[in-house]
Each structure stands twice: as C-alpha cells, then as structure tokens.
N, C-alpha and C positions, 0 to 999 in steps of 0.2 A: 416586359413592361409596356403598358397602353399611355404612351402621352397624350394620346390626341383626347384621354377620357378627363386629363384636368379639372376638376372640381366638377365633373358630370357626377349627381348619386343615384346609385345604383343598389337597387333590392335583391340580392338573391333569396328564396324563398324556396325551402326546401323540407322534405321528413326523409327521415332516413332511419328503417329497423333495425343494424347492425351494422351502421355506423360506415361504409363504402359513400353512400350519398355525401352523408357530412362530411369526410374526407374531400370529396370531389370540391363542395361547396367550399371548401377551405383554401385548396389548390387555386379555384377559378380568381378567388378576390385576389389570393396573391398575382397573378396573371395583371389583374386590374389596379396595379398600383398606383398610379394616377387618379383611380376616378375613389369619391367619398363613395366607400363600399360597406351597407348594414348586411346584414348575414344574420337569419330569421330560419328555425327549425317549424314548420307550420306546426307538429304535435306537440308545441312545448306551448305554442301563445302565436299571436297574429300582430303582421308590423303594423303598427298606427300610421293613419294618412298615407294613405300610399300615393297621395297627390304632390306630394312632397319629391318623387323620384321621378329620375329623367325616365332612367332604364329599368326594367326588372327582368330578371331571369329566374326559371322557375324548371327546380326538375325534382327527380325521384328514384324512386328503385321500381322497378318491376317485378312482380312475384305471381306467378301464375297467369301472365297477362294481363294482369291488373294492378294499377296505379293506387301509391299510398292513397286512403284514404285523406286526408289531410290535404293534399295538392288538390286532391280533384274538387273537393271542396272549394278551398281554397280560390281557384279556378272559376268553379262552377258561382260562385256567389259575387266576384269581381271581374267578369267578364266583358261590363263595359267601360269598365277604368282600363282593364290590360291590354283594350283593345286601342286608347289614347298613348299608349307609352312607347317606347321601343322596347320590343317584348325580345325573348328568346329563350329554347327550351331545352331542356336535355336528360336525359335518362340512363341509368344505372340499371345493365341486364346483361346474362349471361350472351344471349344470342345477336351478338353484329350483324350479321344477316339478315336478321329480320327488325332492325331498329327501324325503317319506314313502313313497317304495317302495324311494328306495336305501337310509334309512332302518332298513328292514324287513329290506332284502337284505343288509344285512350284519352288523347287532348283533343277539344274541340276544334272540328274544321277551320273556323271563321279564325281562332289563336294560332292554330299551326300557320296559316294563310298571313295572316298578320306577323309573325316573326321573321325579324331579320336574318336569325340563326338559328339551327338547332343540328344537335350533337347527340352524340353516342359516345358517353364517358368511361366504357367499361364495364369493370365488376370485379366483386373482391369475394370467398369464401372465409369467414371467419370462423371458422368451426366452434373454436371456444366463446362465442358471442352467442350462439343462437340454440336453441332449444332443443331438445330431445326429436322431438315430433319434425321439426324440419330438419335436423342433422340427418335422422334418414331419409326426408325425402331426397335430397342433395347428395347421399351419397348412392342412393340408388340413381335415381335420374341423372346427375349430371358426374356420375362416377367418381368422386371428389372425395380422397382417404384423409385430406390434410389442408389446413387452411392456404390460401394461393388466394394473391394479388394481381389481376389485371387490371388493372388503372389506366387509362389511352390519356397521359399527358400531353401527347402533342394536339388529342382532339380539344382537349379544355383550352389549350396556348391557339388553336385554331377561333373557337369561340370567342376568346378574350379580342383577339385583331380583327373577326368579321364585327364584331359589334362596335369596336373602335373605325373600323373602315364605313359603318353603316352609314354614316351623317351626310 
C-alpha cells in the first residue's frame, strides 16, 4: 500500500492482447491503494482530460518488438500533456534481458527521460487465449507446450513505492 499517494489520481493507461497486460494493470492499482486509481484499456476507448491526473502510468505487451498499437498512439498523440505529469512506464515481454533496449525501441526518448519509473512486469503464455497462428509461433520460438505465468510482482510493488517515493 502507497500512503504517501493519498487522493493523488492516477491514470494507468494500458492494451493488452491476451489479457497479462490487464492482469499487470490490475495488480499495479491494487499496489496504489491510496492514490484515486482510473484503469483505461487504450483498445476499448481513451480516458477523458487527462488534465485531471497527477500521475499516469502507461504500459503494454511486446510482440515481435513492437508495442500495442494503441499505446504507441496513445503516446504518440499526447506527448506533451505526458510530458507535464509524473509519468512512468512498463511492459509485458517474454525477454527481461532485454527490457532496456526494447524499452528504448519503442517509447519515445524525451517520455522514457521524463519518467520517474519504469519496469519490466513479466509475461504470461495463455495458450487458450490466443490464436492458432500465434500458438505456433510461441510454441516454436519460445518452446511453450502449455499456458505459464510469469508475473514479476515484486517489480509492479517496486513501481507502485518509486512512484510513491518520486514527489
């Protein structure tokens, strides 16, 4: 629990193909139970006024090195409202290793620079979530016979206290 986020509101702003994203996004507000927390799917609709929030945190999944469409939009169209807020960013990907250059590769310099935080939430295989077409890419590439959860709870409980420590 983040007290120091007391009636601070906070936007997470999120798409997620198969539902790991959402999950995360779900996780993080609970983390933020202090602060008034909206929780916005960017592929369903777009929060209104984003003038309205202290904080926003914005993340996604990664799928071939490329970020949902939807965020990067997102992103790309409010870039100098997110650049006013206490921003903070995180992404849903098979490879922890490389969450600083996918990172890099897909938000823009000036937002990564500007956040207070950003994380590497994991990733989760839901076999029975996702399509023919990707089931075998996932089980060729990333050898995957059976849906598996890796969720990095303690990096979302890490995000929720830097962004509570940021002020």
């Amino acid at each position: 629990m983040c007290e120091e986020m007391n009636d601070v509101k906070v936007l997470i702003a999120y798409a997620s193909k198969f539902g790991c994203t959402e999950k995360c996004a779900m996780l993080l507000k609970e983390k933020l139970s202090g602060a008034d927390v909206t929780v916005v799917d960017l592929a369903r609709g777009l929060p209104s006024d984003l003038q309205r929030f202290d904080t926003i945190v914005i993340g996604g999944p990664i799928y071939a090195g490329n970020l949902e469409a939807p965020v990067k939009r997102f992103c790309e169209e409010n870039a100098d409202t997110l650049r006013t807020k206490k921003l903070a960013l995180f992404l849903c990907c098979g490879n922890g290793e490389q969450f600083e250059a996918q990172l890099n590769g897909v938000f823009d310099r000036q937002l990564i620079d500007h956040a207070v935080a950003s994380e590497h939430f994991g990733y989760a295989y839901q076999l029975e979530k996702i399509g023919f077409f990707f089931r075998i890419i996932v089980r060729l590439i990333a050898k995957v016979r059976q849906s598996e959860s890796h969720i990095l709870s303690s990096n979302i409980a890490r995000l929720a206290v830097q962004l509570a420590d940021s002020d």
